[in-house]
N, C-alpha and C positions, 0 to 999 in steps of 0.2 A: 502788513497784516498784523493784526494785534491779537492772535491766538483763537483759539475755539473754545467754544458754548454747546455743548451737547442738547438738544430740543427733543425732550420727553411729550410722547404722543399720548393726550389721554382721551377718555369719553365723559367727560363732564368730573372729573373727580382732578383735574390741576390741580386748586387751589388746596384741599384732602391733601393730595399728594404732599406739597410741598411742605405743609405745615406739617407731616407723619416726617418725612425729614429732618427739617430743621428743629425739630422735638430730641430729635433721635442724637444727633453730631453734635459734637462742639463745634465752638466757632463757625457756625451756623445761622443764619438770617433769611427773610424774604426781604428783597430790595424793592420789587416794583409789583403792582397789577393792572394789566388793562383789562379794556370790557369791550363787548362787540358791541358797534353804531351800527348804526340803520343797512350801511353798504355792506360791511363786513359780513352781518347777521343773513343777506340774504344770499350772499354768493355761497357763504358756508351751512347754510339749513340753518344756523345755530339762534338760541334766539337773543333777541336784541336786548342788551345790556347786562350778559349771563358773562361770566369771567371768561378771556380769552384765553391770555397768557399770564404766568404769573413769573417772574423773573426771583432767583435765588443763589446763594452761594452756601458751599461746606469749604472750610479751611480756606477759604480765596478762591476754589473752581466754583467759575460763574455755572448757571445752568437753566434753562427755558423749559419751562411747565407748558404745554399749547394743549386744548379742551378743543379738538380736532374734531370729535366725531367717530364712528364706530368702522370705520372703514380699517384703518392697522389697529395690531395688537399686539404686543413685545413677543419675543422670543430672547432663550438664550444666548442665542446666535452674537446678542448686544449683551453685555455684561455690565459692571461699576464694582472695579475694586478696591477693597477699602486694606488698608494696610495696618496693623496692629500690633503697637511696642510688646505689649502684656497681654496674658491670657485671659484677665480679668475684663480689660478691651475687646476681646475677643469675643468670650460670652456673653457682656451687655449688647456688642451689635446684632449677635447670632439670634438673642433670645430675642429684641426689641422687633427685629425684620421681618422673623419668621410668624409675628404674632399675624392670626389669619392668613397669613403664606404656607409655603411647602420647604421644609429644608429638603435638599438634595445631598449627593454627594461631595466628598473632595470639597467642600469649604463651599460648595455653591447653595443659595439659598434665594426662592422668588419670593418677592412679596405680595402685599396683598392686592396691592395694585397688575403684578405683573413682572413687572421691572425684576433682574436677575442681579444677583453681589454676588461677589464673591469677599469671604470673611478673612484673610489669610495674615499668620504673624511675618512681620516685617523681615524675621532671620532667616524664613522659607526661601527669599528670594536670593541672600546671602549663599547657604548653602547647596542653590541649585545650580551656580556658579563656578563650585568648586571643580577643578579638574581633574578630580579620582572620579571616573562612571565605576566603581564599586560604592562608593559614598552614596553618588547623587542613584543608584538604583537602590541603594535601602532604603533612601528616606520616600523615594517613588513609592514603594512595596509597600513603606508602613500608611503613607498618606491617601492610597488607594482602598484601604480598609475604614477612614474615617467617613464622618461627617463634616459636623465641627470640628474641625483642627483644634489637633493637642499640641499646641509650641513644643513641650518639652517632650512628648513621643518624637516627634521629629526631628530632634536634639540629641535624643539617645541611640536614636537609627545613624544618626552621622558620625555618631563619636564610638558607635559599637567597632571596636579591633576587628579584624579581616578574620576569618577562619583560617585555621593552622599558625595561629601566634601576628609575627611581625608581618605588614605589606611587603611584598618583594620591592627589591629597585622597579623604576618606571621602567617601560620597556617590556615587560613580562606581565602584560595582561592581555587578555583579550579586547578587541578595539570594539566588539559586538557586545557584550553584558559585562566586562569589566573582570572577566574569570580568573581565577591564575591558573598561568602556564608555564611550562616546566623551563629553564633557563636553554641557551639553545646550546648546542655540543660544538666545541671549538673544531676545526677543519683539522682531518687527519692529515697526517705528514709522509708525504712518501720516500722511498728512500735517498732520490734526487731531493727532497729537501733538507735531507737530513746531513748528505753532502755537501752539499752548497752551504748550509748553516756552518 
């Protein structure tokens, strides 16, 4: 197997599409386009000699344009996310995608085709990795309240100190929301141990 090609279903706007793409990314090109013959054109309605497919890449992921016909329609249910060093990156993709689309919430945004991104900085992924669920639940809280992600809000949600000063050692959280809990009481001693000691 030589990997995958994601096949975007359109209704006559392929070729729209791809060129709004490869506009939009760096490292970005259309590689190929076919056209419907006489067979193709009649088993799919479509007509004879209108763009079928038009083949493209962002950064080296290949990807398939196909002018299918009106029968699917994207949902979010399908995504494309795009990973962004800088916030500066951030907002040219957020600004360019959403132009005649819908931004959404949480970094999600359809275009004007349909098709759903998701805009997110690259550290997001970093920090939701981290093994303090105190950490990874502020920066949830704060990135629940966005649209377009703010890299550095979500930077300062991870790096905000614990309430009441220092984190306790590990061990003294709560395994459900990451709470602190009170250290546990060492085992009383009875008088046979006191003996025996």
């Amino acid at each position: 197997m030589r990997g995958f090609t994601p096949c975007l279903w359109f209704d006559g706007k392929a070729e729209e599409a791809a060129r709004f793409y490869t506009s939009i990314f760096e490292d970005a090109k259309i590689t190929a386009i076919t056209r419907y013959g006489k067979a193709a054109a009649k088993a799919s309605g479509q007509p004879e000699g209108a763009v079928m497919t038009v083949e493209f890449e962002i950064g080296g992921q290949p990807f398939l344009a196909l002018n299918g016909g009106p029968d699917f329609q994207f949902t979010p249910a399908i995504s494309l996310m795009a990973h962004c060093d800088t916030q500066a990156e951030i907002d040219r993709l957020w600004n360019r995608l959403s132009e005649g689309g819908q931004p959404l919430e949480c970094g999600w945004v359809t275009d004007r085709f349909g098709v759903s991104w998701q805009v997110v900085p690259t550290v997001l992924t970093e920090v939701l990795r981290d093994k303090d669920p105190a950490k990874i639940e502020r920066v949830m809280a704060a990135l629940i309240q966005m649209k377009k992600l703010d890299a550095a809000a979500l930077v300062r949600a991870y790096e905000q100190p614990s309430q009441g000063g220092e984190p306790r050692p590990s061990g003294q959280r709560s395994e459900q929301r990451g709470v602190d809990q009170p250290p546990p009481r060492p085992p009383r001693r009875t008088g046979r141990d006191r003996l025996d000691a």
